[in-house]
C-alpha positions in Angstrom: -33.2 -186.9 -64.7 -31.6 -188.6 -61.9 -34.2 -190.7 -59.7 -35.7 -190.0 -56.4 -37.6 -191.5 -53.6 -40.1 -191.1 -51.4 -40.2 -191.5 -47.6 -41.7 -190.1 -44.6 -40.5 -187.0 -42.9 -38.2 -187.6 -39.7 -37.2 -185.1 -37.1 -34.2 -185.1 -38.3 -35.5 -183.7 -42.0 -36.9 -180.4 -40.6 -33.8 -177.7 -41.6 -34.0 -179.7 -45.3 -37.6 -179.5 -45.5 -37.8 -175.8 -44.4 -34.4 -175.2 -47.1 -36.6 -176.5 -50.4 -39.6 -174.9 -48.9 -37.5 -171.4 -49.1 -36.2 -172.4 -52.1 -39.3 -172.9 -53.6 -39.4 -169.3 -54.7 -42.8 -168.4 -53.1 -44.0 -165.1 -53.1 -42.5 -162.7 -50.0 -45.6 -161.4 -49.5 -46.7 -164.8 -48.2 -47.0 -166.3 -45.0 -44.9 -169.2 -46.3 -41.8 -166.9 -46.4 -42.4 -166.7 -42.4 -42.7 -170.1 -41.4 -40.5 -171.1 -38.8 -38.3 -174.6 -38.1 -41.1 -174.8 -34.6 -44.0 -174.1 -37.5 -42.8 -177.1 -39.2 -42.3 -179.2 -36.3 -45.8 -178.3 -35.0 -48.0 -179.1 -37.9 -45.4 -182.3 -39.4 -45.8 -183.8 -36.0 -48.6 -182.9 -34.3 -51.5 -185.6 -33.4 -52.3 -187.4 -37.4 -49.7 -185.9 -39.1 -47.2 -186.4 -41.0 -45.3 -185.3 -44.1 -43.5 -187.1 -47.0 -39.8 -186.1 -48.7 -39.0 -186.7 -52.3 -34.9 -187.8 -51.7 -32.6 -187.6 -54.6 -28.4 -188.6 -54.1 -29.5 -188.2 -50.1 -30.7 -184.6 -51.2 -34.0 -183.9 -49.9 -35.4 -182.0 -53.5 -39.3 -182.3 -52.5 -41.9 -182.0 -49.2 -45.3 -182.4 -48.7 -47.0 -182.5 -45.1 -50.5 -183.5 -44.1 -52.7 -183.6 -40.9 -56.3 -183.9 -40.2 -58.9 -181.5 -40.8 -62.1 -183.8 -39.0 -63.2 -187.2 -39.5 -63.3 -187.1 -43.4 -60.7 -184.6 -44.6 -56.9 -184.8 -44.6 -55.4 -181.5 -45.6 -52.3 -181.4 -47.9 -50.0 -178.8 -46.9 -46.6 -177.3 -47.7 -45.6 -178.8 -50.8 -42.7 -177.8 -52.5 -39.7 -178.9 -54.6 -36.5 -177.3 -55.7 -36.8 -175.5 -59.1 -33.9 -177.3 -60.9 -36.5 -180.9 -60.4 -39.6 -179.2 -61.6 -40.7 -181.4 -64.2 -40.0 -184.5 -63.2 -43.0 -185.8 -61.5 -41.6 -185.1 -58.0 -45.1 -182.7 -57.0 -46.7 -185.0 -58.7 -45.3 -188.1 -56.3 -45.8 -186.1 -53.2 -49.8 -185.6 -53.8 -50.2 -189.0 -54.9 -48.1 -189.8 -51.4 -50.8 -187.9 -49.6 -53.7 -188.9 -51.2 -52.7 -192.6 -50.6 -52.2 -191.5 -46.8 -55.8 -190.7 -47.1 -57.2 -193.7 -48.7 -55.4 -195.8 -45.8 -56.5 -193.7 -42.6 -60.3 -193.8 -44.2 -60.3 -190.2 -45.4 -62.8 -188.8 -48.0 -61.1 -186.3 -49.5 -57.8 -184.3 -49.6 -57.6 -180.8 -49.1 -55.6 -177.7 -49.5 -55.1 -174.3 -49.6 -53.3 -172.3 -52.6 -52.0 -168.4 -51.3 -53.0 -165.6 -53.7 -49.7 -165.2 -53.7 -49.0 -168.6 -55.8 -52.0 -168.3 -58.0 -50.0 -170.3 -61.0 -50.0 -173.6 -59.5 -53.6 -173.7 -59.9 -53.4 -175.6 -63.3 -50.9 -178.9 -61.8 -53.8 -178.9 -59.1 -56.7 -179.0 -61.7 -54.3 -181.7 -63.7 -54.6 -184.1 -60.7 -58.2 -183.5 -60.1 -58.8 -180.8 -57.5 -61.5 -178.0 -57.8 -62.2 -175.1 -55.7 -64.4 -174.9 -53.0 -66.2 -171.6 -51.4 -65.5 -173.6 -47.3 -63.1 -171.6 -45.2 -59.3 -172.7 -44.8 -59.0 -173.6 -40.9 -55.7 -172.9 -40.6 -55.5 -169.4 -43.1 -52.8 -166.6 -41.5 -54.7 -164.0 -40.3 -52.0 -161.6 -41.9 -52.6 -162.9 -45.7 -55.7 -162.7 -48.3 -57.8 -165.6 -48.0 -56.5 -168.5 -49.8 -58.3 -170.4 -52.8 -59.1 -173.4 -51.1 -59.1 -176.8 -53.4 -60.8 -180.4 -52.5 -60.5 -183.9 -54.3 -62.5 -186.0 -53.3 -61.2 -190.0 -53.2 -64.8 -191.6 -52.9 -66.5 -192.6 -49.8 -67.1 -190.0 -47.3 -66.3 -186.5 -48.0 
């Protein structure tokens, strides 16, 4: 396992990021499959968020992005790595990324939404503390099933 490093998402990352999300192998019945490089721009840079890139020999090889969901909740979005660095903690890194993003701009809780389509990441979720939640996904495609929607709380409000 070669090493990798974390740092926040640029501009300029956004055709990388969208290649290891389509890469990721996610279901084609999912809305992921349809995201777009203006999707990404919009919810990466919009007002309070942000996203994080796993970086391996200059080769982005993991994403994660974040924004606000209210005063308490920062929602964990998009994460995906390549599948030849499954494995090797890179998932791993990225939610630890976000949750730390969380603890410093006063958040709660971290949450996120998991597509029917994806149902097997549920355990790695469960492994790093998340647990389903019956609330409503705020940002759910209207052309999906509704997601399973997971929260970890990080103490404090939320």
């Amino acid at each position: 396992m070669t090493p990798f490093t974390l740092r926040p998402v640029t501009p300029a990352d956004l055709p990388a990021f969208h290649a290891v999300m389509m890469a990721a192998g996610m279901d084609p019945r999912s809305s992921w499959t349809r995201t777009t490089l203006q999707d990404l721009e919009r919810s990466l840079f919009g007002p309070g968020a942000g996203g994080v890139v796993a970086v391996q020999a200059g080769e982005l090889v993991g994403v994660v992005g974040f924004r606000p969901d209210g005063a308490a909740t920062l929602t964990l979005n998009k994460l995906a790595t390549l599948p030849r660095v499954r494995g090797w903690g890179v998932g791993r890194a990225l939610v630890a990324a976000v949750e730390e993003t969380a603890r410093q701009g006063g958040y709660g809780r971290v949450l996120l939404a998991v597509s029917q389509f994806n149902l097997d990441v549920l355990p790695f979720y469960a492994a790093l503390g998340y647990r389903r939640t019956d609330e409503p996904y705020a940002h759910a495609s209207p052309h999906s099933p509704p997601p399973i929607v997971l929260v970890r709380s990080l103490g404090g409000v939320g």
